[in-house]
C-alpha positions in Angstrom: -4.7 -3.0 43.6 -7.2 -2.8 40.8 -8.4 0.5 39.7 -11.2 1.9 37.2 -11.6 5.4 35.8 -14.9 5.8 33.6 -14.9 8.6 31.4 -17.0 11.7 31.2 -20.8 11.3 31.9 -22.7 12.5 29.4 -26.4 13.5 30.1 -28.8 11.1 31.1 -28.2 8.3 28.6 -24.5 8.5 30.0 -25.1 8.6 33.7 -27.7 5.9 33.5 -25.5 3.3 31.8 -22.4 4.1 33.9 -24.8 3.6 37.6 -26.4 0.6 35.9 -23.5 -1.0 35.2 -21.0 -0.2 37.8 -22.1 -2.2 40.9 -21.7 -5.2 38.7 -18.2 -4.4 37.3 -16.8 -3.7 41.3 -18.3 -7.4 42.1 -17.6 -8.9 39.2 -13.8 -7.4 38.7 -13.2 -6.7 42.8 -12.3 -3.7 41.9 -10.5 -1.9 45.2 -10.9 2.1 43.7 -13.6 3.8 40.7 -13.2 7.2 39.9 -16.0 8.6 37.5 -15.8 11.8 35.5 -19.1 13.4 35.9 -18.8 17.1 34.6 -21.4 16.5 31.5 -24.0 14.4 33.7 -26.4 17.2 34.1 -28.0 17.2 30.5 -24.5 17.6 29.2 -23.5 21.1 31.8 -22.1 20.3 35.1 -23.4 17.9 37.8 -26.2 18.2 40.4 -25.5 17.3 44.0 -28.3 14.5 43.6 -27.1 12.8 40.5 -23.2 12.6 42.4 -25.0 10.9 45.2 -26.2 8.4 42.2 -22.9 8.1 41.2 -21.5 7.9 44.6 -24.1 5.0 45.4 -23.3 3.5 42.4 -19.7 2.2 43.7 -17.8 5.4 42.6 -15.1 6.6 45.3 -14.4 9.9 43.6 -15.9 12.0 40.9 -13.7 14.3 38.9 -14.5 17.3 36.4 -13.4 20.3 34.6 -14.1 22.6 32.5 -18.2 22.4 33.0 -17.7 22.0 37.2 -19.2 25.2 37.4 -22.6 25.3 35.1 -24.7 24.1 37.7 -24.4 27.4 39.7 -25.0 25.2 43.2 -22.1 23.5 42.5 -20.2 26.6 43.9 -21.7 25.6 47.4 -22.0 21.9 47.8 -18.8 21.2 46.8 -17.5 22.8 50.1 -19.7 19.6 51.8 -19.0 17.1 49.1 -15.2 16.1 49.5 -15.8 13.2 46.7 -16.5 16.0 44.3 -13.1 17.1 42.8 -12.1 20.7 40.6 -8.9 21.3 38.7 -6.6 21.4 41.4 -5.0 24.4 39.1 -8.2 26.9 39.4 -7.1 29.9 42.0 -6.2 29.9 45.0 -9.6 30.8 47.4 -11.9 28.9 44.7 -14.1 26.7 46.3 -13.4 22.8 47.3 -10.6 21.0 46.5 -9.1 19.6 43.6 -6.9 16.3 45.4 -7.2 14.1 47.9 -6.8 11.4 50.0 -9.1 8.7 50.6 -9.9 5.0 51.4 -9.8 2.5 49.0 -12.2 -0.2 49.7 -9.2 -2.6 50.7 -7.8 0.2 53.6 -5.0 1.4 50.5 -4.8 4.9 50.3 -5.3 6.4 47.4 -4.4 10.1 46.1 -6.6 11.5 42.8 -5.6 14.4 41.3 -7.8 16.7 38.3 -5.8 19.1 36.7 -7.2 21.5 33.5 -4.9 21.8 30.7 -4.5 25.1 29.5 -4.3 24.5 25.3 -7.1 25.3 24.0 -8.8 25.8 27.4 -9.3 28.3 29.6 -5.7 29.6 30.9 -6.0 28.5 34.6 -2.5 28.1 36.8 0.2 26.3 35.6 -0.9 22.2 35.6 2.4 21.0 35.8 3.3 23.2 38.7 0.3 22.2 40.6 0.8 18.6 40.1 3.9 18.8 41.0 2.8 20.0 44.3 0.6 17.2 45.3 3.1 14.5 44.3 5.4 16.0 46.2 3.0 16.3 48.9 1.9 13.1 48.7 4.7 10.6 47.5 3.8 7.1 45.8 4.8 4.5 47.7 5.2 6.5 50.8 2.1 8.3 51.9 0.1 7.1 49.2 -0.4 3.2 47.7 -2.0 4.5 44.4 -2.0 8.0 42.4 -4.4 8.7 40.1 -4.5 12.0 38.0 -7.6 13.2 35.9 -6.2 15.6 33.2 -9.2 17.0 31.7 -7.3 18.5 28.3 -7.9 19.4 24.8 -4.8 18.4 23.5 -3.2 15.9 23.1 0.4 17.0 23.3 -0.5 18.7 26.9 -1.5 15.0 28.1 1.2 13.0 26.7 3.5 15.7 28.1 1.8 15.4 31.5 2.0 11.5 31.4 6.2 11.4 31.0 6.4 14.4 33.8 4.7 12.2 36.1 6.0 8.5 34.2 7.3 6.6 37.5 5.2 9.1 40.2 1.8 8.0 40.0 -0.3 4.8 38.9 -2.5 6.2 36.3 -2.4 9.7 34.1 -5.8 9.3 32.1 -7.2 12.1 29.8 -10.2 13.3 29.6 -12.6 15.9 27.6 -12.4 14.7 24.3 -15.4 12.7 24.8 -13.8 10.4 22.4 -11.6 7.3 23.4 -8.4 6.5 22.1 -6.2 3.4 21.5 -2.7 4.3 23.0 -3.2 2.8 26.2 0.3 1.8 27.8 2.4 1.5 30.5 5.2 4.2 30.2 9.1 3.2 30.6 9.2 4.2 34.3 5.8 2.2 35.2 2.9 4.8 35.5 -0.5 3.6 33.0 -1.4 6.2 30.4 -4.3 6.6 28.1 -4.8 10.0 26.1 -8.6 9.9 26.3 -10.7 7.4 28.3 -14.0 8.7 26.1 -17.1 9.4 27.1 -20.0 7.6 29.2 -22.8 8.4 26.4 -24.5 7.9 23.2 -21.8 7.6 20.5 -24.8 8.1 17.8 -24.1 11.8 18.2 -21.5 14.5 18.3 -19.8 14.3 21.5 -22.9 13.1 23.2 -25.1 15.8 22.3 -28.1 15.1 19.3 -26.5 15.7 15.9 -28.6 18.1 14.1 -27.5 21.6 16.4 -23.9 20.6 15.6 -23.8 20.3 12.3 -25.9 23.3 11.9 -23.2 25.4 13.6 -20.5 23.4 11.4 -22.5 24.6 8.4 -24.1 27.6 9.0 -21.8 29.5 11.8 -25.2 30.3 13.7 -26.5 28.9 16.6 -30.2 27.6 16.1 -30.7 26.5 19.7 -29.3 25.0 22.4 -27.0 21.6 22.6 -28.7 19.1 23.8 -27.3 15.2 25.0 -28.5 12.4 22.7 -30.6 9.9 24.4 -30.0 6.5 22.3 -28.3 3.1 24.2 -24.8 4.2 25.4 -21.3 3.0 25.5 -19.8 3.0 28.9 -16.5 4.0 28.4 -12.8 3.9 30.9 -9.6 2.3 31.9 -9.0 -0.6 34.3 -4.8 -0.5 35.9 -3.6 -2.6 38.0 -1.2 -2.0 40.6 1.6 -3.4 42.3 0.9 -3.1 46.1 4.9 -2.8 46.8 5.3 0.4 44.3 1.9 1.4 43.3 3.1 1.3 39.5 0.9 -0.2 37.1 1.6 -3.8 35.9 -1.5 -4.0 33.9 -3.8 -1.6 31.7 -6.6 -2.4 29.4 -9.3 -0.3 28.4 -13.3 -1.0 28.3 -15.7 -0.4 26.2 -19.6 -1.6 26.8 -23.1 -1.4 25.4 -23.8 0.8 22.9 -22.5 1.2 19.5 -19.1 1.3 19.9 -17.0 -2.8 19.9 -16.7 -4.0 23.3 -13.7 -4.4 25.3 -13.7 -6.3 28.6 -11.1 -6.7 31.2 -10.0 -9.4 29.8 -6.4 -9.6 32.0 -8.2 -9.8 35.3 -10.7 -12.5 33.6 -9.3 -15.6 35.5 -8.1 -14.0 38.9 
């Protein structure tokens, strides 16, 4: 099965590249499953019911979040009708929506995505390792479910390494997110589950994590806010991780990232090329 996570949408330069692009990369790759994080797509703070459908439309099967799911203050209320839309599985119990599920892939596999919220550096939700622990238990690889993907939107990256050898052998893919920037340790672990610490953002990398440069540095310098962040709008780089899977297992026999448009060197698919 071949899978493609895009990392965090980021305003509207972000969100526009990622729905240009991604009907072309599901025709063009046959990709079977696309989850998006889209926590930063509403200039920067949450998403909007309308710009999911977007992404939804777009080809995405699932869109994750964390620690912005809430800024759009509707969010609270269509997420109870939106069961694409996913929150840290690890917020409360009685918090609205849900944080995994199981859906469809677009070749009948069933696929099972988790997002979990790390807790260093974050806000101290329930235990992520308990609560993932739960749904893969619930929902075994290779039993109930053909694929496993899990979203763990951290600041650290200790608490996502950790996360990838608890669940190395139990899932298909543990990909981090929230960084905004990506990283270069993409790998497939000893017991066959794809890892990569930080799929980066879907944004303008001419920035500070997406946003226009100037407010930033400011704080940096001056320890006072002069207004408000707001997403840079220049050409961006559309950011993720392709895996794929071996139907038998649903362990990953293949990873890569990709990288495209925008400033940042391009990397395509380049192992699913010639199939």
């Amino acid at each position: 099965m071949k899978l493609l996570f895009l990392g965090d949408l980021v305003g509207r330069s972000g969100r526009t590249a990622a729905i240009d692009r991604l009907p072309g990369l599901v025709e063009d790759y046959q990709l079977d499953f696309v989850v998006v994080n889209g926590e930063n797509a509403a200039s920067g703070f949450g998403i909007t019911e309308a710009i999911l459908q977007d992404v939804l439309d777009a080809g995405a099967d699932v869109v994750t979040t964390g620690n912005h799911v809430w800024d759009q203050r509707d969010t609270l209320v269509y997420i109870e009708r939106q069961d694409r839309l996913l929150r840290p599985v690890n917020f409360p119990k009685g918090t609205p929506g849900r944080g995994a599920h199981l859906f469809t892939a677009r070749n009948g596999a069933q696929v099972m995505v988790a997002n979990v919220m790390g807790r260093v550096y974050m806000d101290p939700l329930d235990d992520p390792f308990a609560a993932i622990e739960r749904v893969v238990d619930d929902c075994p690889l290779g039993q109930v479910a053909d694929a496993i993907i899990v979203d763990i939107h951290a600041e650290a990256t200790s608490e996502k390494q950790a996360m990838g050898h608890f669940l190395d052998g139990r899932v298909s893919l543990v990909v981090g997110t929230h960084t905004h920037v990506p990283t270069a340790d993409h790998q497939i672990l000893s017991g066959g589950t794809a890892y990569l610490s930080d799929a980066g953002m879907c944004g303008d990398y001419d920035s500070v994590l997406g946003m226009e440069k100037d407010e930033p540095v400011n704080r940096f310098q001056r320890k006072i806010s002069g207004g408000r962040f707001t997403p840079a709008l220049g050409d961006a780089t559309v950011c993720g991780v392709a895996v794929e899977t071996d139907d038998r297992t649903g362990l990953a026999v293949a990873v890569s990232p990709l990288r495209i448009g925008g400033r940042l060197e391009p990397v395509l698919l380049a192992f699913w090329a010639d199939k």
